[in-house]
N, C-alpha and C positions, 0 to 999 in steps of 0.2 A: 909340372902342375899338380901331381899327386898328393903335396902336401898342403894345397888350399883348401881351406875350411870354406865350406859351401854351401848354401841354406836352399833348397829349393822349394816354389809356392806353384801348385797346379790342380789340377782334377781331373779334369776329360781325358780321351784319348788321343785326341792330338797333344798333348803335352808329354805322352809317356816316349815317343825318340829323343825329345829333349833331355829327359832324365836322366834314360839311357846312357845319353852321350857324357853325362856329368859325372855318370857312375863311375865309369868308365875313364875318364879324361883327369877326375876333380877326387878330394873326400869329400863326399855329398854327410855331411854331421846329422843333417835332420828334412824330413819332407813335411810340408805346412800340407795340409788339403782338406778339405771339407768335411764335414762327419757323415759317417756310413747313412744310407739312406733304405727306407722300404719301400720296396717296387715291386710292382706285378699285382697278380689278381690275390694270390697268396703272401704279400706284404713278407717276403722275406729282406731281410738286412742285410745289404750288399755293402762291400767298399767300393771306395772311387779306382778307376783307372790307376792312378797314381800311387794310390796306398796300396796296390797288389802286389806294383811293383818293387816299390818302397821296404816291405815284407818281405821277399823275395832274396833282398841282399842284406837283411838285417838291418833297416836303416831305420832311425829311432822314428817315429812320426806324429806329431802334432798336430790336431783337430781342432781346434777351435771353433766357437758357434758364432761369436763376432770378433774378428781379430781387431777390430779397433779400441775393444775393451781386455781380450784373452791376447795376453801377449811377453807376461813375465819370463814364460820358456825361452824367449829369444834373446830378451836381452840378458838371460845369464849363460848364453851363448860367445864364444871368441868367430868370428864373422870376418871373412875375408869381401865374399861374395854373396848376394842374395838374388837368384833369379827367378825370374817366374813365368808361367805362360796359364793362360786362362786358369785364375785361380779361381775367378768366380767373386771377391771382393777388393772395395779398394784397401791400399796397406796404409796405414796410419806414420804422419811423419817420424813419432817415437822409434818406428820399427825401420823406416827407410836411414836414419842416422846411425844404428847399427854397424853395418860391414862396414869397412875400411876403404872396401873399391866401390861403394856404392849400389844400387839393387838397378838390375836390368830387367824389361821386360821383353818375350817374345811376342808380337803382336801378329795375326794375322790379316792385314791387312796393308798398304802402301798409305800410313800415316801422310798428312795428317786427317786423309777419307776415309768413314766408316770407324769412327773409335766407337767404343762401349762393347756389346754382349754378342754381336750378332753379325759379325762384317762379313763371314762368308755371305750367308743367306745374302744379305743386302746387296751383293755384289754379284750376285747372281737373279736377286730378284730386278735389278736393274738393267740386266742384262751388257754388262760389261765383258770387255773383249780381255781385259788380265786384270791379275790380282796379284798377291803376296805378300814378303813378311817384313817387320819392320823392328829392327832390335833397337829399343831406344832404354834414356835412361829414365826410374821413374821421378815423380813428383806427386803432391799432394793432388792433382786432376787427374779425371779419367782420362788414360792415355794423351796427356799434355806433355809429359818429357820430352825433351832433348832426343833428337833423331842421330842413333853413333850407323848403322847401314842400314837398305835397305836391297832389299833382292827378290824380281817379278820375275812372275810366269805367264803365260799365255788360259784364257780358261778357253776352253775347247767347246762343241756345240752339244757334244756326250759328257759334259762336267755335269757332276748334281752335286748337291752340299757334301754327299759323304765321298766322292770322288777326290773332290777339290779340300776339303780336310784332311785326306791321308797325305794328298800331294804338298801342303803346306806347314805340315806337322814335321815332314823330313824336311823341306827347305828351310825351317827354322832353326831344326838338328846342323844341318850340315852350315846355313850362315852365322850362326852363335858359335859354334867349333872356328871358324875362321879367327875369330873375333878375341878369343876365349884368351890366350896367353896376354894380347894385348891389356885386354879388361880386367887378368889378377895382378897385371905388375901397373894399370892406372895409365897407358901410355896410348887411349883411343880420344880422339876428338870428338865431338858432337854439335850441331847446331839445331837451332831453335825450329821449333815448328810455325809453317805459313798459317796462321789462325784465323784471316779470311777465306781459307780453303777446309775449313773443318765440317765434318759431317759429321752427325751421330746415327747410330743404332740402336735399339730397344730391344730387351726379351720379346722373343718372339710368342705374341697372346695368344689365347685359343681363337679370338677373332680373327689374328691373321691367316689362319689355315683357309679357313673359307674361300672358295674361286667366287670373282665376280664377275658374270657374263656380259656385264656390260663395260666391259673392259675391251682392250685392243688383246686381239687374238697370240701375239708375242708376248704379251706382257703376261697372259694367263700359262703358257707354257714355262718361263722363266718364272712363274712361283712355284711350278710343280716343282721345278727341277734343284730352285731354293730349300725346298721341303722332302724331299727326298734324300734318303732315306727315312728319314726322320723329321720333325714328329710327323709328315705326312699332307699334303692339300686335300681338302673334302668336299663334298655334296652332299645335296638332299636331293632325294628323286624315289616321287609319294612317300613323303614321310620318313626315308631311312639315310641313313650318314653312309657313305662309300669315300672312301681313302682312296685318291688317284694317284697311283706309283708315274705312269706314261701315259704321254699323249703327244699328238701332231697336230698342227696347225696348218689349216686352208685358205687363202683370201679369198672370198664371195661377196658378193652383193647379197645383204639379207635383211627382209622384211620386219622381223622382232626379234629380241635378242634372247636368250637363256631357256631356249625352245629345244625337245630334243625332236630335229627334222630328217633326222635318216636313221634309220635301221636296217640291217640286211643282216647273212648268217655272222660276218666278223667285222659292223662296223656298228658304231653308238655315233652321232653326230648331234655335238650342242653349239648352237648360235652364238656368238657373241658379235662385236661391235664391227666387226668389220671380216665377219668369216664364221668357218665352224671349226670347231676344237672336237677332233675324234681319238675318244677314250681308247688306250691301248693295253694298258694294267692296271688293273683298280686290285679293292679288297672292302669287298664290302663288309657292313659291321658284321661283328663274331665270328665271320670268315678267315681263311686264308686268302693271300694274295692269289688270283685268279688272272689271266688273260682276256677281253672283253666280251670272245667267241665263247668260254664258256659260261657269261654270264648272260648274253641273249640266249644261248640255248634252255636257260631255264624259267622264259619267263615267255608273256604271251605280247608278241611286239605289237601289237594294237592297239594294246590298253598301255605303252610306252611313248607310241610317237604321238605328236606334240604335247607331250608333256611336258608343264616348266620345271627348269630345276634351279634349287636354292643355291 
């Protein structure tokens, strides 16, 4: 397979086992991935995941700012294969006629639930019992192709987004490797997706971070753990934003919701719809990540309990 000409389209870091594996496996000709971005308080110019890697083995790399318009580097490309895994846009049909074997996608999720931007998250803000990946072919829809395998894991009750991303980034590695010799000689099957069983997902807004208390007490545990590591679930409590890493869930009988009704040396407890939700790692703003004992220890708990929070 060392002689297949091989396009890959990615950016995060779940996509870089996949690349790995191509490097490795395939001639990966060229990496598609997103343009370098400024980040932080100091707006320095990062590359993506993928372009480090890309770099790394000398492998030419491609930027574009909209590939449905930036896309001439490809087709004066020779294309066997084009794969991709969260590249971050859709690929324009000009460019899917390209390869010879056709362009695959690595999807993280069990197509045809949860396509678009966001399917961990969602799959854990739903609180579902497994997940995984779904190598299909593409098409002009957002993950509408042709399903060629599919291969689940179980998500556990210690999964959080960034748990459940490393664990899906190698299950993508290792079921595209299965796959691989098949898909450069043209000899895999695929069938259509069930399209009254489709979900979507969304970028995930600055609105979504927000806990709502008046929410069932499981549900507000599974956004945390959706948002975790990254970008984070938040509150308000008098006025300041705190980022909850952890927390646990009580069923109670409770009078009003989004109250905070306990405090002691190492407990925070807020009301919601059917219990209380007691904070166990936050970070509050301009902070570091803290523990919740040492954020009661710096404040006067009287002027906390029944406080609402946003």
């Amino acid at each position: 397979m060392n002689d297949k000409r091989v396009v890959f389209m990615g950016t995060p870091d779940i996509a870089v086992p996949i690349l790995e594996m191509l490097i490795e496996c395939t001639n990966v000709i060229m990496v598609v991935t997103k343009p370098d971005a400024y980040v932080g308080r100091k707006k320095e110019l990062v590359f993506s995941p993928v372009k480090e890697i890309a770099l790394k083995h000398n492998i030419p790399v491609f930027t574009p700012q909209n590939i449905r318009k930036e896309y001439q580097e490809l087709l004066d490309l020779d294309i066997d294969l084009i794969v991709t895994c969260a590249y971050g846009g859709i690929i324009p049909k000009v460019v899917l006629d390209i390869p010879r074997f056709g362009c695959v996608n690595v999807h993280a999720s069990l197509l045809p639930k949860y396509r678009g931007s966001s399917p961990i998250q969602w799959a854990l803000f739903n609180g579902d019992t497994k997940t995984g990946v779904t190598i299909m072919y593409m098409d002009e829809g957002m993950d509408t192709g042709n399903i060629i395998k599919e291969a689940e894991i179980p998500i556990t009750p210690d999964d959080n987004v960034g748990t459940l991303h490393d664990k899906l980034g190698l299950l993508g590695r290792d079921t595209l490797k299965e796959l691989l010799n098949d898909l450069l000689n043209g000899k895999v099957k695929s069938i259509k997706q069930d399209e009254s069983k489709a979900t979507y997902t969304h970028f995930i807004k600055r609105e979504d971070e927000r806990l709502d208390f008046n929410d069932k007490g499981m549900n507000i545990i599974n956004k945390i753990r959706g948002l975790n590591p990254w970008p984070l679930a938040n509150i308000m409590i008098k006025g300041k934003e705190i980022k909850v890493i952890d927390a646990t869930f009580v069923e109670k009988n409770i009078m009003e919701r989004g109250i905070i009704s306990e405090i002691s040396k190492d407990t925070l407890g807020i009301t919601c719809y059917d219990g209380i939700i007691y904070l166990k790692t936050i970070k509050p703003s301009g902070k570091s990540i803290i523990p919740i004992k040492a954020f009661i220890n710096g404040i006067n708990k009287d002027e906390y309990l029944n406080v609402r929070v946003d």
